[in-house]
PDB file of N, CA, C and O in Angstrom:
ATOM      1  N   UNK A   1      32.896  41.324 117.036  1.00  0.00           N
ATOM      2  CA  UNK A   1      33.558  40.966 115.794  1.00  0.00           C
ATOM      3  C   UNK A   1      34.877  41.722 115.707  1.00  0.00           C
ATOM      4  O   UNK A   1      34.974  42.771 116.344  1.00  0.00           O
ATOM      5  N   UNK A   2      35.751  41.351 115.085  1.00  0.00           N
ATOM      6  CA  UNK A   2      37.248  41.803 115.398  1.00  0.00           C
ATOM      7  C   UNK A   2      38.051  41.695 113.770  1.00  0.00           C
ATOM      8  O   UNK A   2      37.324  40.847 113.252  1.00  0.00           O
ATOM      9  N   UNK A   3      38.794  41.949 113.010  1.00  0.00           N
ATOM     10  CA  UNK A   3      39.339  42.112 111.922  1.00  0.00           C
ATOM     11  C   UNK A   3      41.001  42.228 112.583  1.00  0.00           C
ATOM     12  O   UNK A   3      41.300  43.120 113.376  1.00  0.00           O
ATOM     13  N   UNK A   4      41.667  41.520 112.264  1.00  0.00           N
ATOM     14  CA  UNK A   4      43.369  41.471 112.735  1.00  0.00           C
ATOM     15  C   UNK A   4      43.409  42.178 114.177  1.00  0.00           C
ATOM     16  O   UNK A   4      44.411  42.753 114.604  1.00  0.00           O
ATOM     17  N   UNK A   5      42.543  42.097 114.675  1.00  0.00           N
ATOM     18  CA  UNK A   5      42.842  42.506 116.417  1.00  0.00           C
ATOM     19  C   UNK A   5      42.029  43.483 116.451  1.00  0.00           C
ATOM     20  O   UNK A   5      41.714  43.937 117.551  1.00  0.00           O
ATOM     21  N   UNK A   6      41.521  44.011 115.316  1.00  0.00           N
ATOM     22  CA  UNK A   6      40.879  45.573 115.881  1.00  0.00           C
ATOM     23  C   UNK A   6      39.634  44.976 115.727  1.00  0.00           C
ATOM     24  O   UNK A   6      39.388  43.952 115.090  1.00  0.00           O
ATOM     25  N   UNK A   7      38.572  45.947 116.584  1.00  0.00           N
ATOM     26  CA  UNK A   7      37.080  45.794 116.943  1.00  0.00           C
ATOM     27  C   UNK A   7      36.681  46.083 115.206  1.00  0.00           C
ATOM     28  O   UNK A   7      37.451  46.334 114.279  1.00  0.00           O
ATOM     29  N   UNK A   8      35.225  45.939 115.206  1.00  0.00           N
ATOM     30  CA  UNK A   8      34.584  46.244 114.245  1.00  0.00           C
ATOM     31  C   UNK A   8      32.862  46.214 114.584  1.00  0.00           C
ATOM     32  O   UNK A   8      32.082  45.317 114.904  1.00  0.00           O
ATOM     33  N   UNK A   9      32.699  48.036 114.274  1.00  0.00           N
ATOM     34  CA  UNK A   9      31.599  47.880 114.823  1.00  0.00           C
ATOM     35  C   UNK A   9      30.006  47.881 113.729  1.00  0.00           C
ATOM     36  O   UNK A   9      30.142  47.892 112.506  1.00  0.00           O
ATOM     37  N   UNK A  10      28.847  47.871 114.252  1.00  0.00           N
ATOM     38  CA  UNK A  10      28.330  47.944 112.979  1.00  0.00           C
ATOM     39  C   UNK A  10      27.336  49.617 113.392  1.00  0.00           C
ATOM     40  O   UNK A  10      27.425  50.201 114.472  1.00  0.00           O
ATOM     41  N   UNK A  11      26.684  49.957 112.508  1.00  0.00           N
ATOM     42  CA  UNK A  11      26.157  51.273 112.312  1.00  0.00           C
ATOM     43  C   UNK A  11      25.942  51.742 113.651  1.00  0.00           C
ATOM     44  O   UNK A  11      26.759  52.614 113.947  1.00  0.00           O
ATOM     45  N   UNK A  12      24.823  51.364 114.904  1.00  0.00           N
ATOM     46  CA  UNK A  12      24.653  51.526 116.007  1.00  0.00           C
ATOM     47  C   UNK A  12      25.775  51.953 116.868  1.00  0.00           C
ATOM     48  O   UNK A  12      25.777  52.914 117.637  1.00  0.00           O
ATOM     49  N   UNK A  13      26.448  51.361 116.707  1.00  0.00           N
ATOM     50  CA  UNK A  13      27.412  51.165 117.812  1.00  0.00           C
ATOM     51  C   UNK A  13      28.705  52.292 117.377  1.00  0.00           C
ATOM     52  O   UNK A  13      29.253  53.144 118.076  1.00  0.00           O
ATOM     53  N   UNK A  14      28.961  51.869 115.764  1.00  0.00           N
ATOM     54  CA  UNK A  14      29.769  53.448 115.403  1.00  0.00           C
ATOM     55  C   UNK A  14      29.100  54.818 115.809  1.00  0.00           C
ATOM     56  O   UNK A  14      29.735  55.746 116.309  1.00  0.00           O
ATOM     57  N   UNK A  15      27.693  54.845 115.528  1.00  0.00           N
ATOM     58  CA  UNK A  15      27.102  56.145 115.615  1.00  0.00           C
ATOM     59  C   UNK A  15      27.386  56.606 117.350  1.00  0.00           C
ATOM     60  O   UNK A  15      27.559  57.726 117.830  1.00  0.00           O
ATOM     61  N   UNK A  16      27.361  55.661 117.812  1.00  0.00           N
ATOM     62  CA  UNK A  16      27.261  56.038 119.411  1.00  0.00           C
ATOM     63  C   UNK A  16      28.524  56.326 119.750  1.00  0.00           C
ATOM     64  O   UNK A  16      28.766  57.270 120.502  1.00  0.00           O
ATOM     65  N   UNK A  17      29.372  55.636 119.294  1.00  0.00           N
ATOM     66  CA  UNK A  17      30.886  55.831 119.969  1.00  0.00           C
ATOM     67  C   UNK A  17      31.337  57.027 119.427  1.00  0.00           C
ATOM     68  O   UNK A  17      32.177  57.628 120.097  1.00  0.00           O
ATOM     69  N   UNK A  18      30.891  57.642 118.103  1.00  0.00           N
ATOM     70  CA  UNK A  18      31.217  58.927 117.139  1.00  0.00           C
ATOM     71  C   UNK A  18      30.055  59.988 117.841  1.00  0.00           C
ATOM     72  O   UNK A  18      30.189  61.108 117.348  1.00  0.00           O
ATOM     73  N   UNK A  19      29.277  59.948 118.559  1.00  0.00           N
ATOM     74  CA  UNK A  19      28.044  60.361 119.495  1.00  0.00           C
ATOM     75  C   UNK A  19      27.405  60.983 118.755  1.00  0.00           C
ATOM     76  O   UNK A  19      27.094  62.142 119.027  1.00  0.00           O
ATOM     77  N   UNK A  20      27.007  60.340 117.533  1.00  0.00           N
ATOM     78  CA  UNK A  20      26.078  60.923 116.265  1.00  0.00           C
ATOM     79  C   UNK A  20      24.755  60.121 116.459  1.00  0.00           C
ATOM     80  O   UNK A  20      24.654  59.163 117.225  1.00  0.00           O
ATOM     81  N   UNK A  21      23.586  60.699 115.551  1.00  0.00           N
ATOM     82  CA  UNK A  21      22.675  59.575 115.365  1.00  0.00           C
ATOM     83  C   UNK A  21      22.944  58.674 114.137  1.00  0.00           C
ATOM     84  O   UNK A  21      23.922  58.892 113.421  1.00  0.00           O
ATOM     85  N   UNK A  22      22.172  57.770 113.915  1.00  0.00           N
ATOM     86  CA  UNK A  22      22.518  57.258 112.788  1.00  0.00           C
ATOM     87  C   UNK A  22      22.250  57.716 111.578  1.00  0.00           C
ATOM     88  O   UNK A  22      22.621  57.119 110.568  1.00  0.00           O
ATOM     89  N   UNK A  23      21.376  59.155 111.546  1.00  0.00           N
ATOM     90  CA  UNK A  23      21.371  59.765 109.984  1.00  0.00           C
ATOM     91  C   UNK A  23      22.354  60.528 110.041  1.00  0.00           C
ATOM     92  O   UNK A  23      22.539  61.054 108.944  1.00  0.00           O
ATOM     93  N   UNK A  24      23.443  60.997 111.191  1.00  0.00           N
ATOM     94  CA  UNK A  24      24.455  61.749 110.833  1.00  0.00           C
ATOM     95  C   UNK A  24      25.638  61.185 110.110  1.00  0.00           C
ATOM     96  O   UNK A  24      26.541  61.683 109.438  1.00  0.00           O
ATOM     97  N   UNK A  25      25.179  59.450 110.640  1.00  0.00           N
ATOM     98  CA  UNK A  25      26.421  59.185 110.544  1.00  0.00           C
ATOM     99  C   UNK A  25      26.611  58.581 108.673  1.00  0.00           C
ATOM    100  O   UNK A  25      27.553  58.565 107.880  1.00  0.00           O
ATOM    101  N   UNK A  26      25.180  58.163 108.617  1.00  0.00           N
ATOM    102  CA  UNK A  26      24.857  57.860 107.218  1.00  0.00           C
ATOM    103  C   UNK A  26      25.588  59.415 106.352  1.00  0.00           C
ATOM    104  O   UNK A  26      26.196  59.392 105.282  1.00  0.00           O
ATOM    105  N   UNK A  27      25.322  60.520 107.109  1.00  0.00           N
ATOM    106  CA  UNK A  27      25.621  61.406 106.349  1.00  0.00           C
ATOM    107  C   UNK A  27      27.342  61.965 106.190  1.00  0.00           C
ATOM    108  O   UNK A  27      27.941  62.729 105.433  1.00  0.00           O
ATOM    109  N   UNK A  28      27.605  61.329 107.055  1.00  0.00           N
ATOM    110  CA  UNK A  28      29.361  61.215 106.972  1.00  0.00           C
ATOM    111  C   UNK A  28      29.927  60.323 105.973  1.00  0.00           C
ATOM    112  O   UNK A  28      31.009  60.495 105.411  1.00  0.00           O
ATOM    113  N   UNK A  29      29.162  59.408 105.800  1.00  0.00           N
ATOM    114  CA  UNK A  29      29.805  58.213 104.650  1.00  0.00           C
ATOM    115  C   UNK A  29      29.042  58.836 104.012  1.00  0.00           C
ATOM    116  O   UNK A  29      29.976  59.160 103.279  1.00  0.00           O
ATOM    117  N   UNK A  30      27.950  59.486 103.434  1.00  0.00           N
ATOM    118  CA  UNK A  30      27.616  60.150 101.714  1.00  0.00           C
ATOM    119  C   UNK A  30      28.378  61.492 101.379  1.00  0.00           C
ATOM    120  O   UNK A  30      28.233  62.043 100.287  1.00  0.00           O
ATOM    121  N   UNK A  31      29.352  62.084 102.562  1.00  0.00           N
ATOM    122  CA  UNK A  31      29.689  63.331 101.919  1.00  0.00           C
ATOM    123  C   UNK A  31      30.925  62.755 101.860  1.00  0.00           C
ATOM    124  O   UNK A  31      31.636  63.603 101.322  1.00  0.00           O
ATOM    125  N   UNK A  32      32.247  60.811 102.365  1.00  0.00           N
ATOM    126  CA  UNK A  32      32.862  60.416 101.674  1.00  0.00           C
ATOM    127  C   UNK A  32      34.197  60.261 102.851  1.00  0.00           C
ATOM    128  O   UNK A  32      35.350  59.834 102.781  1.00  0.00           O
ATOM    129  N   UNK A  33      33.441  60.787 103.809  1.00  0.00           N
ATOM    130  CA  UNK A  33      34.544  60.864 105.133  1.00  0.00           C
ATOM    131  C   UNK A  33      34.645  59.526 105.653  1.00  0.00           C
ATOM    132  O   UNK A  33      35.633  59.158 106.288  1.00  0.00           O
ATOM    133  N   UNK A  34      33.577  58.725 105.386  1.00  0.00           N
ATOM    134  CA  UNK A  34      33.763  57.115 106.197  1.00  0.00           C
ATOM    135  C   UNK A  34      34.021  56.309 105.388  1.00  0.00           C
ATOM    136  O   UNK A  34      34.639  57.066 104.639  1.00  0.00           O
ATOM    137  N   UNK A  35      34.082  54.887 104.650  1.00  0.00           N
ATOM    138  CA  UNK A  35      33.967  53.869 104.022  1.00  0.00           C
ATOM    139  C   UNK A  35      34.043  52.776 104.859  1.00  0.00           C
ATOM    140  O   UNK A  35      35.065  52.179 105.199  1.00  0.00           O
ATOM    141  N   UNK A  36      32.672  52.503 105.232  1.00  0.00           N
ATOM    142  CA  UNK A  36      32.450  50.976 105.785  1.00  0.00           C
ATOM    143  C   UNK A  36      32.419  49.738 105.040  1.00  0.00           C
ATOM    144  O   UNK A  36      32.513  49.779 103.813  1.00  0.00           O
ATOM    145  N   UNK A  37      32.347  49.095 105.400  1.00  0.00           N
ATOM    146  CA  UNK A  37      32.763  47.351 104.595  1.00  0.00           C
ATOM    147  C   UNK A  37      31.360  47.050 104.700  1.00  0.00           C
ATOM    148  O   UNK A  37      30.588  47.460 105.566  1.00  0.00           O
ATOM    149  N   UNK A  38      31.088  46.230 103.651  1.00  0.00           N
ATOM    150  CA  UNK A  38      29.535  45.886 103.732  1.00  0.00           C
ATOM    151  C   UNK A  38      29.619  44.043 103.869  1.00  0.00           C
ATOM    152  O   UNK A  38      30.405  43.293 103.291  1.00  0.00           O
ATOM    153  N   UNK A  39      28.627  43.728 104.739  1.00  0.00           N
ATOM    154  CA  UNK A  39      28.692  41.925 104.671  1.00  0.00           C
ATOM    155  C   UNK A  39      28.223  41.504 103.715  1.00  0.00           C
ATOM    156  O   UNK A  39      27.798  42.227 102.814  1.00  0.00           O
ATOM    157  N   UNK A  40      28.186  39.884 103.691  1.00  0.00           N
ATOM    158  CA  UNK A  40      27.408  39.046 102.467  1.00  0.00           C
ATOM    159  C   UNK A  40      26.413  40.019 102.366  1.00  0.00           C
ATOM    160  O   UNK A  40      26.073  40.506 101.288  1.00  0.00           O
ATOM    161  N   UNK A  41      25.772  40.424 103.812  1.00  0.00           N
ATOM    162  CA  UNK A  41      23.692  40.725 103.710  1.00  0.00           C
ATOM    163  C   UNK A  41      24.170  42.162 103.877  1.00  0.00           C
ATOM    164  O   UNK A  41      23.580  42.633 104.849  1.00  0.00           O
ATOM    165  N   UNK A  42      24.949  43.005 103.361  1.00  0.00           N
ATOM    166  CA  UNK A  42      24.341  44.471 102.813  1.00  0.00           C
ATOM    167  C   UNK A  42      24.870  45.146 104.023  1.00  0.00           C
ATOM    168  O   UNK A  42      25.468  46.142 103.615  1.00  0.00           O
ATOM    169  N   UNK A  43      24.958  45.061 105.748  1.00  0.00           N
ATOM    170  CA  UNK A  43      25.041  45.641 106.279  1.00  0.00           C
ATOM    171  C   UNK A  43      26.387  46.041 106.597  1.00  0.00           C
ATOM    172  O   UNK A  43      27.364  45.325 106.379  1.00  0.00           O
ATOM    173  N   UNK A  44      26.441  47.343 107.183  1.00  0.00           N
ATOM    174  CA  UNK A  44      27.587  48.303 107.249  1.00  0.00           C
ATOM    175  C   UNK A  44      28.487  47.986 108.570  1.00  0.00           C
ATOM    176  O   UNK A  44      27.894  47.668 109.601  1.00  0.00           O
ATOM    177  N   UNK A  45      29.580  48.048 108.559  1.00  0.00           N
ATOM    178  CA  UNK A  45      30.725  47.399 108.934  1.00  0.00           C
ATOM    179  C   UNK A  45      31.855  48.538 109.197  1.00  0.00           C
ATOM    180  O   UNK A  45      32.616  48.917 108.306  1.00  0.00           O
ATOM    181  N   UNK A  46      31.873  49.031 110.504  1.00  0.00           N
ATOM    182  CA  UNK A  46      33.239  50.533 110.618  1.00  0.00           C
ATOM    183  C   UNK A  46      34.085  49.971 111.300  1.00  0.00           C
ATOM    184  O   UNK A  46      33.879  49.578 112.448  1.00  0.00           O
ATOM    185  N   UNK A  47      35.152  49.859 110.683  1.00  0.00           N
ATOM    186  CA  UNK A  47      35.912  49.670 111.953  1.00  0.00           C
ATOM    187  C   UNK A  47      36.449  50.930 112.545  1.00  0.00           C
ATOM    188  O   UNK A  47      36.277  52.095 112.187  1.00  0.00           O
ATOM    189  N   UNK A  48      37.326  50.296 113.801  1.00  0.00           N
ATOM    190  CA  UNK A  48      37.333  51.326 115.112  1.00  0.00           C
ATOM    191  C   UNK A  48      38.439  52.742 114.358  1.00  0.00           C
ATOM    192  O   UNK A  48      38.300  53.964 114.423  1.00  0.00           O
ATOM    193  N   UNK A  49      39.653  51.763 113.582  1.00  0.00           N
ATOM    194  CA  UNK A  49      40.392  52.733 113.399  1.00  0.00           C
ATOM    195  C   UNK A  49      39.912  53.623 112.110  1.00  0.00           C
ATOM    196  O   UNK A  49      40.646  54.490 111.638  1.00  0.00           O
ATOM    197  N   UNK A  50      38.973  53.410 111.730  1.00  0.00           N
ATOM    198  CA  UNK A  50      39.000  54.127 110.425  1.00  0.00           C
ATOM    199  C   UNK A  50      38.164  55.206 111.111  1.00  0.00           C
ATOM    200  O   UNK A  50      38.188  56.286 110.519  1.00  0.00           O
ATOM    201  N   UNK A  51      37.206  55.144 112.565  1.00  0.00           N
ATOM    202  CA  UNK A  51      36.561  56.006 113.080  1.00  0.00           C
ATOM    203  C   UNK A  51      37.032  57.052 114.311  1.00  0.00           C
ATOM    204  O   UNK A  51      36.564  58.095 114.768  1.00  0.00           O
ATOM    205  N   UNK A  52      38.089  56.303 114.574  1.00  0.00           N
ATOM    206  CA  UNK A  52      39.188  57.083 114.641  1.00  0.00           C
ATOM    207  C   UNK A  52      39.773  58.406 114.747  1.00  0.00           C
ATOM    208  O   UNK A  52      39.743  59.330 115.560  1.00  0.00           O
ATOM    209  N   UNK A  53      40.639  58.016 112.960  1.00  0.00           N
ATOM    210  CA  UNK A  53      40.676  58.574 111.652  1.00  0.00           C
ATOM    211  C   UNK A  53      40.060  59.621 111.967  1.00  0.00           C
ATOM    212  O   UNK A  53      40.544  60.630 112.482  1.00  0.00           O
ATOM    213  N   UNK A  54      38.705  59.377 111.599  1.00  0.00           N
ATOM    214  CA  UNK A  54      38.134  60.112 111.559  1.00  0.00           C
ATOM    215  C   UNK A  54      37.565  61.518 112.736  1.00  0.00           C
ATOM    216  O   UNK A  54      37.180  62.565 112.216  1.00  0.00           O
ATOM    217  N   UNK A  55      37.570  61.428 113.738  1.00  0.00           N
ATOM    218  CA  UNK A  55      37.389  61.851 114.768  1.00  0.00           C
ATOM    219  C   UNK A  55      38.987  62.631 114.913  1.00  0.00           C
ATOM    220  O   UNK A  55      38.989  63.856 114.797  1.00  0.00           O
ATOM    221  N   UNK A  56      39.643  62.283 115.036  1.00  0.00           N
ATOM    222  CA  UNK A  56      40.992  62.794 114.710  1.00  0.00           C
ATOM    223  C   UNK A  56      41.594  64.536 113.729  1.00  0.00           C
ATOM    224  O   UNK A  56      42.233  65.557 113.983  1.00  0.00           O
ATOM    225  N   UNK A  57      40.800  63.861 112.492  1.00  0.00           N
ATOM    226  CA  UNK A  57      40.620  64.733 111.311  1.00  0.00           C
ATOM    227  C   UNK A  57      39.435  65.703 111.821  1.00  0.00           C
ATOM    228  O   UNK A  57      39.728  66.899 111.808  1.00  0.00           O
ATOM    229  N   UNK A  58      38.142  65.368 112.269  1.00  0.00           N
ATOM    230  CA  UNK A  58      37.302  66.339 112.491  1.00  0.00           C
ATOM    231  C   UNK A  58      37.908  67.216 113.969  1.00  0.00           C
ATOM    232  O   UNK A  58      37.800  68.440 114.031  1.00  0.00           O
ATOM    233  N   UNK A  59      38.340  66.661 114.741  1.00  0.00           N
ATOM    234  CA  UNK A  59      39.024  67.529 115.316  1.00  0.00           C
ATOM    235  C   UNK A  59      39.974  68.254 115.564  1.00  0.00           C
ATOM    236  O   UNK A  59      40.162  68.762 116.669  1.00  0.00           O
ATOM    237  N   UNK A  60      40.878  68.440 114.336  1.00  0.00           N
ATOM    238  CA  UNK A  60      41.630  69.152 114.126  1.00  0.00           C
ATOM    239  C   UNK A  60      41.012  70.018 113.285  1.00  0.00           C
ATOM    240  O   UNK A  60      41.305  71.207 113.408  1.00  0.00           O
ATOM    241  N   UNK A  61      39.831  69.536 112.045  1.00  0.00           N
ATOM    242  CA  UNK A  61      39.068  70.956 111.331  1.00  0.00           C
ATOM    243  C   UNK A  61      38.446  71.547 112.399  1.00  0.00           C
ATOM    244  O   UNK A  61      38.060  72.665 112.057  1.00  0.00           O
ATOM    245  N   UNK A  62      38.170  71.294 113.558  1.00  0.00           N
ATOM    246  CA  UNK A  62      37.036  72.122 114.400  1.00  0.00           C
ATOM    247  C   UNK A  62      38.410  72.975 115.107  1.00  0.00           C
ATOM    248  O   UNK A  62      38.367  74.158 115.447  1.00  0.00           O
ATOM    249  N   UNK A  63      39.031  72.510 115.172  1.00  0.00           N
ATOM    250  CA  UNK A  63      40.312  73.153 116.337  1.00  0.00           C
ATOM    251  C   UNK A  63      41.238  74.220 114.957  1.00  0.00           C
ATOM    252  O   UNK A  63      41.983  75.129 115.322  1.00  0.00           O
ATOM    253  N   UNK A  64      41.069  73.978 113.754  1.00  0.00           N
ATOM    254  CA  UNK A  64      41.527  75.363 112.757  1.00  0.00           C
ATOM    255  C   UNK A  64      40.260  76.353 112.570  1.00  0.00           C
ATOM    256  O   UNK A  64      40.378  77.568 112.414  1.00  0.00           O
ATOM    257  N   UNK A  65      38.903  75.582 112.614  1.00  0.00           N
ATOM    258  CA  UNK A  65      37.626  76.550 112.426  1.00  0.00           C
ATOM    259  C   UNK A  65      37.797  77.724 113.324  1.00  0.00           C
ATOM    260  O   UNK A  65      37.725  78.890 112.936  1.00  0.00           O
ATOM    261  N   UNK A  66      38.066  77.286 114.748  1.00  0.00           N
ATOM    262  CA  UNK A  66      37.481  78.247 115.850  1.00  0.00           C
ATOM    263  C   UNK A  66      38.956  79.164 115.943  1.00  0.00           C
ATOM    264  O   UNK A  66      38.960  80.136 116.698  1.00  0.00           O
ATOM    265  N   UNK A  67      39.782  78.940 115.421  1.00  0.00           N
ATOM    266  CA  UNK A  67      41.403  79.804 115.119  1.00  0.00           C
ATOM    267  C   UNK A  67      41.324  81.455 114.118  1.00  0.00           C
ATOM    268  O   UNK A  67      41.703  82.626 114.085  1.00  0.00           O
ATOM    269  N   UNK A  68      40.447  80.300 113.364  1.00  0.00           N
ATOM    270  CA  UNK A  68      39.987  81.400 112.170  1.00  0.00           C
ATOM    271  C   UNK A  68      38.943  82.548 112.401  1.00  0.00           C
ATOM    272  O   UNK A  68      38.898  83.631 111.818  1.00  0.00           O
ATOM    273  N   UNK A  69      37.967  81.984 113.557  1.00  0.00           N
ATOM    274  CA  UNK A  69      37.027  82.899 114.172  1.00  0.00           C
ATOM    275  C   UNK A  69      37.319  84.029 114.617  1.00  0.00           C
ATOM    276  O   UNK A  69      36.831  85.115 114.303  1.00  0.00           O
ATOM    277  N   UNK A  70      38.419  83.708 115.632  1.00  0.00           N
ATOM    278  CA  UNK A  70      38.698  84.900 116.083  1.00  0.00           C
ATOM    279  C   UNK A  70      39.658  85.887 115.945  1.00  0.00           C
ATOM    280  O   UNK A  70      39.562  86.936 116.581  1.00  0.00           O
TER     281      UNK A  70
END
């Protein structure tokens, strides 16, 4: 499935490419870091760039965390 050229994946397939399980990843969209698109039938919808985004952002907090460590 594709949205203006970009992929779009659904829960499985985000969790894997983000190399989470799927309660981590549930737990990334309840603390507000994700917003997936939901279909007619309820199910969750990431696209690539918003996961990204995201991966992007967490690795730059992990790359100021370990700055601060030492």
């Amino acid at each position: 499935m594709h949205s203006a050229g970009r992929p779009i994946l659904n829960s499985r397939q985000a969790a894997d490419y983000l190399g989470v399980s799927l309660n981590t990843l549930y737990r990334i969209e309840k603390q507000g870091d994700l917003h997936p698109f939901r279909t007619p039938g309820g199910h969750r919808r990431y696209d690539l760039k918003m996961l990204d985004d995201y991966l992007e952002g967490s690795r730059f907090f992990i790359s100021e965390s370990s700055r601060t460590e030492t």
